[in-house]
PDB file as gemmi writes it, atoms N, CA and C in Angstrom:
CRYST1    1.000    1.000    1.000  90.00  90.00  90.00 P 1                      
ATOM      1  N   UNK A   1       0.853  -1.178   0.000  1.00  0.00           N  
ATOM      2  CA  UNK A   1       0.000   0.000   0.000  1.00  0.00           C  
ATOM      3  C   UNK A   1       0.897   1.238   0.000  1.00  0.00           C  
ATOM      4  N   UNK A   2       0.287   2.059  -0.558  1.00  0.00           N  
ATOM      5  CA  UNK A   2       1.463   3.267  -0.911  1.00  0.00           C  
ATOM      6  C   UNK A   2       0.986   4.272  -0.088  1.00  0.00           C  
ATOM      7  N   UNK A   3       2.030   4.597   1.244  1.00  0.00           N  
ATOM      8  CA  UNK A   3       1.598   5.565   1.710  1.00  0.00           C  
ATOM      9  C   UNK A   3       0.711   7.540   1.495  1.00  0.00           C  
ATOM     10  N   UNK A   4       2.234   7.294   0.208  1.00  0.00           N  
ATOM     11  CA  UNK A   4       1.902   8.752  -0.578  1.00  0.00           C  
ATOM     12  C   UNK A   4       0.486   9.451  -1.301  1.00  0.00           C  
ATOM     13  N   UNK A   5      -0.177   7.767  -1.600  1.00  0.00           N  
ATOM     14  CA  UNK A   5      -1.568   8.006  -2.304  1.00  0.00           C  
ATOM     15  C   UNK A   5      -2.121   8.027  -0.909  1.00  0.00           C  
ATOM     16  N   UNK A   6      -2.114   6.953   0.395  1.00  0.00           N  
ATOM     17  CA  UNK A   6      -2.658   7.248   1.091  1.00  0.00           C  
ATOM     18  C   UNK A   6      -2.835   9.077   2.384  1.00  0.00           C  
ATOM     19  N   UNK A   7      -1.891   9.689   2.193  1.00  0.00           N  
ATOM     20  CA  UNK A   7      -1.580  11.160   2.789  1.00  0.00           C  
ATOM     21  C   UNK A   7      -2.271  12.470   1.212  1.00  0.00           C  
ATOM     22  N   UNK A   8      -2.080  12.064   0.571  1.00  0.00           N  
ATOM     23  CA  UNK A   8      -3.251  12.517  -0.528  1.00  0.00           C  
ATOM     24  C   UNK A   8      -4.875  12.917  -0.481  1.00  0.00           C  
ATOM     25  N   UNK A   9      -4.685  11.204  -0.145  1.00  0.00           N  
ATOM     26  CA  UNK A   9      -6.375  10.702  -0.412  1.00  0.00           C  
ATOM     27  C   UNK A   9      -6.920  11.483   1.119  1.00  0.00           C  
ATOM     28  N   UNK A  10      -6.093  11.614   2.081  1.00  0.00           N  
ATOM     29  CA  UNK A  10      -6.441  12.340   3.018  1.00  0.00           C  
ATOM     30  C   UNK A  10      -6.803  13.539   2.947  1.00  0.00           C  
ATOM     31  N   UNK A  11      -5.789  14.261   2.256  1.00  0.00           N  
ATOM     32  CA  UNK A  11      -5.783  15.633   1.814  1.00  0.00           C  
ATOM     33  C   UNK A  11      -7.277  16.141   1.508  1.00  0.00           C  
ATOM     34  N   UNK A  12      -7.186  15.057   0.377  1.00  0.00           N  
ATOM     35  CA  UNK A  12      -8.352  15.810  -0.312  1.00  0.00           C  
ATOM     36  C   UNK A  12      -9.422  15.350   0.177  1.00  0.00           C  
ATOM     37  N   UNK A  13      -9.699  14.244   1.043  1.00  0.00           N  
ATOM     38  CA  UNK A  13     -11.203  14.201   1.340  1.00  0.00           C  
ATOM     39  C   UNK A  13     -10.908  15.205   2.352  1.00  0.00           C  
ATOM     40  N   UNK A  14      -9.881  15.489   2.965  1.00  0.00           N  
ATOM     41  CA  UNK A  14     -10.239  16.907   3.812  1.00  0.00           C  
ATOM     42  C   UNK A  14     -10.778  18.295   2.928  1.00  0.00           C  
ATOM     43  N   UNK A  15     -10.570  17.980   2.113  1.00  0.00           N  
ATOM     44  CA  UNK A  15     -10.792  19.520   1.516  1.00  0.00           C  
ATOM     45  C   UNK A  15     -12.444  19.582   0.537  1.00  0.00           C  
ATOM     46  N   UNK A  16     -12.413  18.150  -0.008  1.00  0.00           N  
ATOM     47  CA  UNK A  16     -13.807  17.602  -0.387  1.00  0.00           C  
ATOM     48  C   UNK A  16     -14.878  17.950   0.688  1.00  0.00           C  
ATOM     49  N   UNK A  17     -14.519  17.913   1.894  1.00  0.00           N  
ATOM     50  CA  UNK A  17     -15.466  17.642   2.912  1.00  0.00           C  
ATOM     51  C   UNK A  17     -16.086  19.285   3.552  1.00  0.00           C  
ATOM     52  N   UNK A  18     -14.734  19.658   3.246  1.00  0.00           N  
ATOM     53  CA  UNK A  18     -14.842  21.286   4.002  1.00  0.00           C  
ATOM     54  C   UNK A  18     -15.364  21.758   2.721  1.00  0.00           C  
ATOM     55  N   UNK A  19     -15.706  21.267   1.430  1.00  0.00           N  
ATOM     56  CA  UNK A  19     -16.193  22.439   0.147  1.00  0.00           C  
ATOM     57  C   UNK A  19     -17.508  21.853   0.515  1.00  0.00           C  
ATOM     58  N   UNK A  20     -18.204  20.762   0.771  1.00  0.00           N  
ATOM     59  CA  UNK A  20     -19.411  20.090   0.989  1.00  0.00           C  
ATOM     60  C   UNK A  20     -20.119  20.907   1.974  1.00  0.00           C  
ATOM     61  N   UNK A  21     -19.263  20.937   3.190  1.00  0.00           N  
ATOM     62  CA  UNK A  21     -19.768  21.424   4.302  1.00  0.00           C  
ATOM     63  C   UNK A  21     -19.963  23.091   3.835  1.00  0.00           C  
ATOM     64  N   UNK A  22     -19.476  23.631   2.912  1.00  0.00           N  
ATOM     65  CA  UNK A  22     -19.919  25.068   2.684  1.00  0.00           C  
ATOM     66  C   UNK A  22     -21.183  25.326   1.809  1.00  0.00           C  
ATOM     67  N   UNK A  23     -21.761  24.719   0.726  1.00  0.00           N  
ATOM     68  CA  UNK A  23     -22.651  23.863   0.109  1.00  0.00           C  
ATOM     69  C   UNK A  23     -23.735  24.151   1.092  1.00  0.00           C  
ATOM     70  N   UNK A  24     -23.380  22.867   1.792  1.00  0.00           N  
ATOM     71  CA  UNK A  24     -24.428  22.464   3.142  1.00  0.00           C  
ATOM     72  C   UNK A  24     -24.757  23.516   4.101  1.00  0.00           C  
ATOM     73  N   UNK A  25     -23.877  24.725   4.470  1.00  0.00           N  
ATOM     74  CA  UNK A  25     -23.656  25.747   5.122  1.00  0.00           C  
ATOM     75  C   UNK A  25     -24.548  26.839   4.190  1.00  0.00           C  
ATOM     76  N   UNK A  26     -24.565  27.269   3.069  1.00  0.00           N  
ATOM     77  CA  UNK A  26     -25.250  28.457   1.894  1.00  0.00           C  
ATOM     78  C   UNK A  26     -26.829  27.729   2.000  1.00  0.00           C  
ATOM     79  N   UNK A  27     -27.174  26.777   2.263  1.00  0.00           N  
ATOM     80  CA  UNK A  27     -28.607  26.555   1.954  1.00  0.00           C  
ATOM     81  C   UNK A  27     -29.239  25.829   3.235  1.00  0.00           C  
ATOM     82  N   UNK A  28     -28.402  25.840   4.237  1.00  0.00           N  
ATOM     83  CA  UNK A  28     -29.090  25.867   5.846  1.00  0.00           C  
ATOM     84  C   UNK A  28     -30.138  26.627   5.680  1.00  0.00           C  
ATOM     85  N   UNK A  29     -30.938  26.137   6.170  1.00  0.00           N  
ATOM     86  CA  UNK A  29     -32.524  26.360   6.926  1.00  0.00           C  
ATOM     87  C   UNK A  29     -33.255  26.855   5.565  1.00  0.00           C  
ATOM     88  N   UNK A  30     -32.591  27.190   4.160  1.00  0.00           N  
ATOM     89  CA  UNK A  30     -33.286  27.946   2.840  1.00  0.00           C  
ATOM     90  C   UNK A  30     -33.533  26.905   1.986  1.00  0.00           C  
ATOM     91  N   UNK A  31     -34.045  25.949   1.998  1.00  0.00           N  
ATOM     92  CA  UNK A  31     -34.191  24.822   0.656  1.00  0.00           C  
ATOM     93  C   UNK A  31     -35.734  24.960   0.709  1.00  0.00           C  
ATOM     94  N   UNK A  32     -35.902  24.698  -0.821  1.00  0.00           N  
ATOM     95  CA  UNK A  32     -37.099  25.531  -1.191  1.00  0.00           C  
ATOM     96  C   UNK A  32     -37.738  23.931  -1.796  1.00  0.00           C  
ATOM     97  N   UNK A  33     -37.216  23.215  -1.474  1.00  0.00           N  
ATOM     98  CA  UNK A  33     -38.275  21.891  -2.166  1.00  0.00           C  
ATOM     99  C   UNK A  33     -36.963  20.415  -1.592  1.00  0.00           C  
ATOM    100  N   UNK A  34     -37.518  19.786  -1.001  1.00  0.00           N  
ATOM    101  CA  UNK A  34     -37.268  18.488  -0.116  1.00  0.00           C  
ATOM    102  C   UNK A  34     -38.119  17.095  -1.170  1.00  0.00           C  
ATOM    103  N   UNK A  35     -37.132  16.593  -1.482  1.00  0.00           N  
ATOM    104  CA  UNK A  35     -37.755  15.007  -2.374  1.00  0.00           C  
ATOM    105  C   UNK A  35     -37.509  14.130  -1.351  1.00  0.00           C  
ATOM    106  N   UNK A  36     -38.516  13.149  -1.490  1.00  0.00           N  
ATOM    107  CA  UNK A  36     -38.440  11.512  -1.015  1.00  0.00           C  
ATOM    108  C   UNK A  36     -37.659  10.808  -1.716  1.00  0.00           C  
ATOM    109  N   UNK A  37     -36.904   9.423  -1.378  1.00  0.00           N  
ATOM    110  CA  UNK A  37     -36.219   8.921  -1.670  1.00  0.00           C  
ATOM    111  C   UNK A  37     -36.758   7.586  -1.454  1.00  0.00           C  
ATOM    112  N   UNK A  38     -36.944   6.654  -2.216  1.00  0.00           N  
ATOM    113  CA  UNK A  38     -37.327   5.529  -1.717  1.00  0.00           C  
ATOM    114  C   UNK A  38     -38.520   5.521  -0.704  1.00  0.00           C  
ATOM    115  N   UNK A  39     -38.673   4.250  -0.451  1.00  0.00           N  
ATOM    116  CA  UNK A  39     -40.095   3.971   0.448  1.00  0.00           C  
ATOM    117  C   UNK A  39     -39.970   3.915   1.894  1.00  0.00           C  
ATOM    118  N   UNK A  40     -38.438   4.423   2.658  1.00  0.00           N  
ATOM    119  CA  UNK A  40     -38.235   4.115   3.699  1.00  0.00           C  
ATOM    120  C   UNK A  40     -37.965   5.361   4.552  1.00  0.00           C  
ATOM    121  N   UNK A  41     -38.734   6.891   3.431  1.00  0.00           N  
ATOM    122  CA  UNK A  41     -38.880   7.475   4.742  1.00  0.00           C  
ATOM    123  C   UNK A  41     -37.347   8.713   4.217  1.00  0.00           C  
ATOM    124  N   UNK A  42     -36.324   8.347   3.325  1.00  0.00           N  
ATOM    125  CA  UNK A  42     -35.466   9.148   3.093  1.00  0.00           C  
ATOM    126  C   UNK A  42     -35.947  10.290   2.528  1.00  0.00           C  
ATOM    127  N   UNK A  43     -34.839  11.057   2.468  1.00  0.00           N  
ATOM    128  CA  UNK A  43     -35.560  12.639   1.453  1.00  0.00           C  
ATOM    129  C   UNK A  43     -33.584  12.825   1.050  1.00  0.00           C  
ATOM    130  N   UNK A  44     -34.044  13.469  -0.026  1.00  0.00           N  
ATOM    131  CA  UNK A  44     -32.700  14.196  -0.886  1.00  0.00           C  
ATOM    132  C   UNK A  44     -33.630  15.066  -1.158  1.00  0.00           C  
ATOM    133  N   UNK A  45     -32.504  16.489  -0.791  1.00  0.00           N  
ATOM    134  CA  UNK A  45     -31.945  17.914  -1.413  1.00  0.00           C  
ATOM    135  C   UNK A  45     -31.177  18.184  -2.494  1.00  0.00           C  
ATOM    136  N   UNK A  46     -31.169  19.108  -2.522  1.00  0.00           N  
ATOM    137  CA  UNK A  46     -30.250  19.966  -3.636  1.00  0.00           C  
ATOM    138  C   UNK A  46     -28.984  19.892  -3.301  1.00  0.00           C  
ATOM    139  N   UNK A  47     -28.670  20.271  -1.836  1.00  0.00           N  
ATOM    140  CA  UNK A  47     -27.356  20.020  -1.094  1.00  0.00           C  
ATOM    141  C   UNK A  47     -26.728  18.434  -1.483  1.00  0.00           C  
ATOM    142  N   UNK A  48     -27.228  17.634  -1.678  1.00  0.00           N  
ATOM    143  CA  UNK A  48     -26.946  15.756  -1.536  1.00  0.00           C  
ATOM    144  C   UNK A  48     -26.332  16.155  -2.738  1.00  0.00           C  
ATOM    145  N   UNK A  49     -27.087  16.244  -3.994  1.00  0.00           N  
ATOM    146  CA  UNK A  49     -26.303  16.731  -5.354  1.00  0.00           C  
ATOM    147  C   UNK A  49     -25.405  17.153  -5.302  1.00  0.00           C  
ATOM    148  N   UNK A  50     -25.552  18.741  -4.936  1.00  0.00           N  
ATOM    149  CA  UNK A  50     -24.329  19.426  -5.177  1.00  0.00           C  
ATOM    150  C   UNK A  50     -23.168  19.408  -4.172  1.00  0.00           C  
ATOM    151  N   UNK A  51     -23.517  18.815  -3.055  1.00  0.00           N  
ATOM    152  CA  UNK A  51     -21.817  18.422  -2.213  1.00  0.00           C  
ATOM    153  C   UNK A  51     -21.766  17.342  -3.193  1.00  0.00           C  
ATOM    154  N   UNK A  52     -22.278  16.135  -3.289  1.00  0.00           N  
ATOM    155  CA  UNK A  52     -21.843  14.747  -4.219  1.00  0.00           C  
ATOM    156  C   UNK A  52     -21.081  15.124  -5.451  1.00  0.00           C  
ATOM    157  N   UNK A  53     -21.598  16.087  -6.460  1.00  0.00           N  
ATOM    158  CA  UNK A  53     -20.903  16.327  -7.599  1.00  0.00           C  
ATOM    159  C   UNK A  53     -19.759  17.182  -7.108  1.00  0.00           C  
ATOM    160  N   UNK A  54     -19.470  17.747  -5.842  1.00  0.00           N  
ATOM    161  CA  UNK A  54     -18.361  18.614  -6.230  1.00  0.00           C  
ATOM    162  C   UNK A  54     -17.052  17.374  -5.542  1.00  0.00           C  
ATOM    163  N   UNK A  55     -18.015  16.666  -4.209  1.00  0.00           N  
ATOM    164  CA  UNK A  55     -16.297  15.788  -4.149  1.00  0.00           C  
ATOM    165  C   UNK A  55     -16.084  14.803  -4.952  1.00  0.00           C  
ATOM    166  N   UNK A  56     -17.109  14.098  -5.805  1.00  0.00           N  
ATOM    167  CA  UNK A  56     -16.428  13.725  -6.941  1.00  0.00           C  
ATOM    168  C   UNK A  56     -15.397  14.057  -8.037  1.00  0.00           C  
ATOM    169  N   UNK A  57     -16.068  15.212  -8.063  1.00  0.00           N  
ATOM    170  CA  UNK A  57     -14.929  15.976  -9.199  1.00  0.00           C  
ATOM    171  C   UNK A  57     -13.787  16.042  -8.817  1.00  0.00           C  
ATOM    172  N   UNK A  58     -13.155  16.097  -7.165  1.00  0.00           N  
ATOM    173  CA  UNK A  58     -12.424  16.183  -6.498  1.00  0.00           C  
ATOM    174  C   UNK A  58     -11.537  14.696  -6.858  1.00  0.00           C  
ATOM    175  N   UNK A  59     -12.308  13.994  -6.268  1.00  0.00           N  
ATOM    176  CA  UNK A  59     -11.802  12.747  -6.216  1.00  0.00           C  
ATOM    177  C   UNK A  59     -11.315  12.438  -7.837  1.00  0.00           C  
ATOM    178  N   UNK A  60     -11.849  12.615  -9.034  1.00  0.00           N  
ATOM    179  CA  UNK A  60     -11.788  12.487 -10.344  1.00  0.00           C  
ATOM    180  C   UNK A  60     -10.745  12.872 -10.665  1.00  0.00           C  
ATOM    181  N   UNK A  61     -10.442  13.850 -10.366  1.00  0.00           N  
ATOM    182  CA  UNK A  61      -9.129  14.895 -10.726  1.00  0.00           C  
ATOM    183  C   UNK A  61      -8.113  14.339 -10.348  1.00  0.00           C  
ATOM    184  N   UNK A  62      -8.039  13.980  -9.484  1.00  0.00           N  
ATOM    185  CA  UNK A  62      -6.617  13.612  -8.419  1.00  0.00           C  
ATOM    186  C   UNK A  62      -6.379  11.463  -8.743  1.00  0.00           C  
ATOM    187  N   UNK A  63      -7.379  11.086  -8.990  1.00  0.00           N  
ATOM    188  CA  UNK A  63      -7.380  10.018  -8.585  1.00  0.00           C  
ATOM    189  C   UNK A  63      -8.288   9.262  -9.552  1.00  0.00           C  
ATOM    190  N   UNK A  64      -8.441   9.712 -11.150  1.00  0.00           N  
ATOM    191  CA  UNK A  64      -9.283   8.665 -12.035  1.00  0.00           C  
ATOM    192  C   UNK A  64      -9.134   7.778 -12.252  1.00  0.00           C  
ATOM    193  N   UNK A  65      -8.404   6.430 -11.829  1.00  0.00           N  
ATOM    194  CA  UNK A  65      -8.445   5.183 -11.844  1.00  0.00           C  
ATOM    195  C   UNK A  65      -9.174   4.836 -10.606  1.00  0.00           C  
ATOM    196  N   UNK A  66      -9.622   4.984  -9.667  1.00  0.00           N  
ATOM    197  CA  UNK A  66      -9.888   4.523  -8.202  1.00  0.00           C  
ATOM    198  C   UNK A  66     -11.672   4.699  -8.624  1.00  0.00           C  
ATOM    199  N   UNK A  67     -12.383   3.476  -8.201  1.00  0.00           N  
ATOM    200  CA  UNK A  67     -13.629   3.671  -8.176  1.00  0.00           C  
ATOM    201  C   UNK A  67     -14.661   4.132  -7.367  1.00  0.00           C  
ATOM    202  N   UNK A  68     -15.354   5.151  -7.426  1.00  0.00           N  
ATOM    203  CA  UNK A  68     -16.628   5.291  -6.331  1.00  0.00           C  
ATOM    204  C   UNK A  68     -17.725   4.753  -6.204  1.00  0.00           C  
ATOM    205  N   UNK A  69     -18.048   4.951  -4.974  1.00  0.00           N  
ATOM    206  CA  UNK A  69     -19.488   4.616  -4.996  1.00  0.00           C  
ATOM    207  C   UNK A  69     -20.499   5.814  -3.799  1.00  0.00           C  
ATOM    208  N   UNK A  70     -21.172   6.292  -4.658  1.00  0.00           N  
ATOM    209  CA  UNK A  70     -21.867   7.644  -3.700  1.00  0.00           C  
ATOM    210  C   UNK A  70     -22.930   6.997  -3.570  1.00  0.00           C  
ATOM    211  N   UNK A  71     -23.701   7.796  -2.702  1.00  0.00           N  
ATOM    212  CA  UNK A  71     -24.870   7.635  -2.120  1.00  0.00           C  
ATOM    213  C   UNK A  71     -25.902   8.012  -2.945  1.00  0.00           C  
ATOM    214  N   UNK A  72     -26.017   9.112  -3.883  1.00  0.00           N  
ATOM    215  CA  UNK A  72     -26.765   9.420  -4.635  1.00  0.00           C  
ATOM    216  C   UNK A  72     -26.913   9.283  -6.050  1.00  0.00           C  
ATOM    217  N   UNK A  73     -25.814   8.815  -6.481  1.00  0.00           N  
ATOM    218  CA  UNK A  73     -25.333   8.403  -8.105  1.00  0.00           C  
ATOM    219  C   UNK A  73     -25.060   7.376  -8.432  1.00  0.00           C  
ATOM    220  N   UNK A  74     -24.578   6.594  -7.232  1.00  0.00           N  
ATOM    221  CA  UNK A  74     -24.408   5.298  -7.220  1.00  0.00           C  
ATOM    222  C   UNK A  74     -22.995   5.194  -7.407  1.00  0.00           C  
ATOM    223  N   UNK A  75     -22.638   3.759  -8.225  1.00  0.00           N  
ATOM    224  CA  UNK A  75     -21.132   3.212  -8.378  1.00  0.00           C  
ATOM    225  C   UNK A  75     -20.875   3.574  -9.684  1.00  0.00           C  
ATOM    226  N   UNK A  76     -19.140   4.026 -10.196  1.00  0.00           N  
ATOM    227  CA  UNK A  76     -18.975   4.812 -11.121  1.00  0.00           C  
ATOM    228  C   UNK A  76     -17.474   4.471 -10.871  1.00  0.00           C  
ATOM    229  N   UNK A  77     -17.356   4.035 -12.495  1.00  0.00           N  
ATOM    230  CA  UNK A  77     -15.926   3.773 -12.534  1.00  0.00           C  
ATOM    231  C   UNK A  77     -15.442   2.260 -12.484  1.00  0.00           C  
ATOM    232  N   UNK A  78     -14.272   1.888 -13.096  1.00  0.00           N  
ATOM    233  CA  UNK A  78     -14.278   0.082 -13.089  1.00  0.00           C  
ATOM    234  C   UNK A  78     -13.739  -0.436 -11.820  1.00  0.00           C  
ATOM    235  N   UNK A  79     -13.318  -1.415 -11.806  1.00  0.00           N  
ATOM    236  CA  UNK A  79     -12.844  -2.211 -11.159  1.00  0.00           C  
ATOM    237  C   UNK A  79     -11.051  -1.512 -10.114  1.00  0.00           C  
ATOM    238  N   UNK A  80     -11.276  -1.483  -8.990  1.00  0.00           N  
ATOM    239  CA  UNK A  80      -9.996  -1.378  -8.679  1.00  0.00           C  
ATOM    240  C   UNK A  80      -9.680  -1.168  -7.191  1.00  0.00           C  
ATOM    241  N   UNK A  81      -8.607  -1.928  -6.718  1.00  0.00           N  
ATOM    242  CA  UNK A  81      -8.449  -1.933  -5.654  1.00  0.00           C  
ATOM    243  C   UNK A  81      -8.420  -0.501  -4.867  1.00  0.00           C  
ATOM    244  N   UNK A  82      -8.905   0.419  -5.041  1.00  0.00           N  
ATOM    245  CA  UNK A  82      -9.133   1.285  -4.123  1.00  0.00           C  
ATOM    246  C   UNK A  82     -10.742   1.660  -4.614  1.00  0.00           C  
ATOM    247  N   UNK A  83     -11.283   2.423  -3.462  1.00  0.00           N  
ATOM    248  CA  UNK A  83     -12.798   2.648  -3.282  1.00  0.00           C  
ATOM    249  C   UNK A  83     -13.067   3.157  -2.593  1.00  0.00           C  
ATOM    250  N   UNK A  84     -13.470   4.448  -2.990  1.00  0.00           N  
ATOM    251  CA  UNK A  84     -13.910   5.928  -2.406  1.00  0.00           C  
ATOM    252  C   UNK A  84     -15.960   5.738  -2.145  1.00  0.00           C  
ATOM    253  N   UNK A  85     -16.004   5.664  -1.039  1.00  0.00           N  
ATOM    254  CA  UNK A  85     -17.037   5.978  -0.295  1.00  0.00           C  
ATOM    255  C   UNK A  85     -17.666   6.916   0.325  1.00  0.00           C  
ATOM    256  N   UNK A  86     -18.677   7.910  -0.577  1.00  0.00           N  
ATOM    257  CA  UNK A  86     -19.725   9.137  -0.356  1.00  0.00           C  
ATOM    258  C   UNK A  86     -20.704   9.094  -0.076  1.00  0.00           C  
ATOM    259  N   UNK A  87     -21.032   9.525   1.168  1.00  0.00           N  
ATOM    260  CA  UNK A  87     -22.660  10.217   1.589  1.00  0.00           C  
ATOM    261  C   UNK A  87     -22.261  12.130   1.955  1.00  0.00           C  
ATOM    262  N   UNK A  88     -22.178  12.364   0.405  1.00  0.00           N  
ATOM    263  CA  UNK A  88     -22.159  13.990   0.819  1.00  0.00           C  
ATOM    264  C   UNK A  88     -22.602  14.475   1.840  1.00  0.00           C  
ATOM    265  N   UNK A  89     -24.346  14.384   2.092  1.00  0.00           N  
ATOM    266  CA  UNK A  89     -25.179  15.237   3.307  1.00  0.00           C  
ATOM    267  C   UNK A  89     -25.634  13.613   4.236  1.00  0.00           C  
ATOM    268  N   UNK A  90     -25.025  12.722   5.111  1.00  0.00           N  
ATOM    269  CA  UNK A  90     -25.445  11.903   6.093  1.00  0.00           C  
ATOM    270  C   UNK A  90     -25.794  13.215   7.372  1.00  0.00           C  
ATOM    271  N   UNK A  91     -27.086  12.351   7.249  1.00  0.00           N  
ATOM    272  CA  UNK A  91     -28.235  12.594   7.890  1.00  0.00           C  
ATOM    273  C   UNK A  91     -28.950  13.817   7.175  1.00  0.00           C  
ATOM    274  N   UNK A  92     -29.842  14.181   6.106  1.00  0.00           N  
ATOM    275  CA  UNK A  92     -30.277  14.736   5.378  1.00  0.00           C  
ATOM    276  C   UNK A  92     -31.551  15.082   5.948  1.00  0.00           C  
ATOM    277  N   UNK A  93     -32.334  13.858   6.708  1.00  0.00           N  
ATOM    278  CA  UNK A  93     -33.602  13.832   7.091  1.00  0.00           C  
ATOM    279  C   UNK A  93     -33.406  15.515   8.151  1.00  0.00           C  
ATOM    280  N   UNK A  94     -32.086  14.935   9.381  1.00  0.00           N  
ATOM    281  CA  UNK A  94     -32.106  16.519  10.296  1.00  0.00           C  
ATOM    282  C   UNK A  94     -32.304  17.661   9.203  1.00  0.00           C  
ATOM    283  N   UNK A  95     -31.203  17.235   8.316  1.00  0.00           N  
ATOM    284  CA  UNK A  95     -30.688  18.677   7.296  1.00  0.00           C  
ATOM    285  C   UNK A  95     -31.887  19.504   7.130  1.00  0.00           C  
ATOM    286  N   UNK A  96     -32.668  18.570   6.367  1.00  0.00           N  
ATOM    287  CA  UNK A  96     -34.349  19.204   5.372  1.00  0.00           C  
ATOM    288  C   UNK A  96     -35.464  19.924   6.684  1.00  0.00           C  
ATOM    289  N   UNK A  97     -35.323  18.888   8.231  1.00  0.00           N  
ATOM    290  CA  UNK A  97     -36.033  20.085   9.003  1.00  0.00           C  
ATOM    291  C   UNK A  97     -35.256  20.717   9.568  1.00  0.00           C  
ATOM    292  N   UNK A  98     -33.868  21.225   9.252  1.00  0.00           N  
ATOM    293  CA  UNK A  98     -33.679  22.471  10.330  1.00  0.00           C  
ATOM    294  C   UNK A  98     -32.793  21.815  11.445  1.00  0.00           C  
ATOM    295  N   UNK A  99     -32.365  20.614  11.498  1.00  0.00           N  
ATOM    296  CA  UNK A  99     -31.830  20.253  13.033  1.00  0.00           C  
ATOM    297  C   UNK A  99     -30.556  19.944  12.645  1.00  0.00           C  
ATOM    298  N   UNK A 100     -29.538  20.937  13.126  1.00  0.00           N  
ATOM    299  CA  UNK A 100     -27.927  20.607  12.997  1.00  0.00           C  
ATOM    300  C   UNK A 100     -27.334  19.693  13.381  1.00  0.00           C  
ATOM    301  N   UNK A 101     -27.891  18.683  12.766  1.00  0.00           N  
ATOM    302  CA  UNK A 101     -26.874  17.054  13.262  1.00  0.00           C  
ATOM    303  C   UNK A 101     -26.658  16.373  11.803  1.00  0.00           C  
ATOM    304  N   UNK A 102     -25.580  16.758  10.948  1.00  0.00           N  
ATOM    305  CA  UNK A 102     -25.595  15.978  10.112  1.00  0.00           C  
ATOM    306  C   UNK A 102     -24.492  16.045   9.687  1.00  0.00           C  
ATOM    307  N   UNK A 103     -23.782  15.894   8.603  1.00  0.00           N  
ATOM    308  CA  UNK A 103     -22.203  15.825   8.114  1.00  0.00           C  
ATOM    309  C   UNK A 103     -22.059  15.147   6.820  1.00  0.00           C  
ATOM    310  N   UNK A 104     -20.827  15.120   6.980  1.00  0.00           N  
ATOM    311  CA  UNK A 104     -20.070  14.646   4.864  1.00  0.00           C  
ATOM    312  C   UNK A 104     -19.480  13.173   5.415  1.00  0.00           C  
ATOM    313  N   UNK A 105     -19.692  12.377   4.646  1.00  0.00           N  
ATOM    314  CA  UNK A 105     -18.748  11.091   5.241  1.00  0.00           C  
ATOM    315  C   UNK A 105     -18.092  10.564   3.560  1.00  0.00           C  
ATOM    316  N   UNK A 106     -16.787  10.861   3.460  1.00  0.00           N  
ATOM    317  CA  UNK A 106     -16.009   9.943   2.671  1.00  0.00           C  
ATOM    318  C   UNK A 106     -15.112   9.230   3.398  1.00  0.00           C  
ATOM    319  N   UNK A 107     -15.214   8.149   2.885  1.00  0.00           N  
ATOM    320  CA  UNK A 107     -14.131   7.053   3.219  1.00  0.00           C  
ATOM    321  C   UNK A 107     -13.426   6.310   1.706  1.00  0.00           C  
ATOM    322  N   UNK A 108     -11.940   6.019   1.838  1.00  0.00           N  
ATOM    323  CA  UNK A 108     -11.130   5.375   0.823  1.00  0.00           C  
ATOM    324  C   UNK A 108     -10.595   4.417   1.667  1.00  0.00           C  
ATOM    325  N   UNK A 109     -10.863   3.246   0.424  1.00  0.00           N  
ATOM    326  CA  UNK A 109     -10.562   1.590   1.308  1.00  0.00           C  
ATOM    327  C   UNK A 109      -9.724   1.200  -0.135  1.00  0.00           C  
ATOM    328  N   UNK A 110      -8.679   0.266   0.415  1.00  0.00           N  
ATOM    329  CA  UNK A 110      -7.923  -0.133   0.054  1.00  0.00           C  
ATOM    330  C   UNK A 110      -7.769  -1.963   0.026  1.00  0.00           C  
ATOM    331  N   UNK A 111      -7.884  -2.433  -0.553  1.00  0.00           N  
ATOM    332  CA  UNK A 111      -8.324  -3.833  -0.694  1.00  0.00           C  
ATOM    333  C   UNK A 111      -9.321  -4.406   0.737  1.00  0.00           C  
ATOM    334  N   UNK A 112     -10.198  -3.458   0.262  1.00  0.00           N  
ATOM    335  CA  UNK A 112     -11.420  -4.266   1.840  1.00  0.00           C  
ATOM    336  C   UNK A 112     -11.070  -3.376   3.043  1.00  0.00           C  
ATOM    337  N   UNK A 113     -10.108  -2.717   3.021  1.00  0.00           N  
ATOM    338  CA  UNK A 113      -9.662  -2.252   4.299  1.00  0.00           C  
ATOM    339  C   UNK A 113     -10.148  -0.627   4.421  1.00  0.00           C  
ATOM    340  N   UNK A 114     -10.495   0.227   5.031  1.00  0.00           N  
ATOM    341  CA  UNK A 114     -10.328   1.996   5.437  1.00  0.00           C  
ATOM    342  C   UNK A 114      -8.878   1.784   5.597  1.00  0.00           C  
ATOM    343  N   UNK A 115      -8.878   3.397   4.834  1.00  0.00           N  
ATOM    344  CA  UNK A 115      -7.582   3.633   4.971  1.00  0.00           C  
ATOM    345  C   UNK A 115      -7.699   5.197   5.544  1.00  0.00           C  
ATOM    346  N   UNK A 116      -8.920   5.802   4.887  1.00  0.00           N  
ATOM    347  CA  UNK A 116      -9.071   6.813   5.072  1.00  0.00           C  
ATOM    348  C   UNK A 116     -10.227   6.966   5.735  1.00  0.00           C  
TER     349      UNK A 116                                                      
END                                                                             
């Protein structure tokens, strides 16, 4: 395992996370239309999108061989021992009424393992 990709992959989900969290921060308590998601009660925003598309792009840039899999777009990209794991807005349900408990979760795994 290569450390160097691994102090990287850090980097940038730090910085993925803090552009998400600003995203998530511009449309606190102002979202003007809340969707359901499935039959179990979820809802996606505008925020889920647009943090999702921007740390992808993140991740894309730095790292286009490595595959994702987001929460809202699904899995993208072939086969490969590393695997970047997105829920831009976890906990969305607080997000959409108003209750500040929620956050960005990426994780990068490395043959089965977190690394990040």
């Amino acid at each position: 395992m290569d450390q160097r990709i691994i102090e990287e992959a850090k980097q940038l989900a730090i910085a993925a996370a803090k552009e998400a969290g600003s995203i998530a921060k511009a449309y606190f308590d102002k979202l003007e239309k809340v969707d359901q998601k499935g039959d179990n009660g979820d809802l996606v925003t505008v925020v889920d999108h647009l943090a999702e598309e921007r740390i992808l792009e993140h991740i894309r840039s730095k790292f286009p061989d490595h595959r994702i899999r987001a929460e809202e777009s699904g899995d993208h990209g072939q086969r490969s021992d590393w695997l970047w794991l997105v829920d831009p807005l976890d906990g969305t349900n607080n997000y959409a009424i108003g209750l500040p408990a929620f956050s960005c979760s990426i994780t990068l795994i490395y043959q089965g393992q977190p690394v990040v």
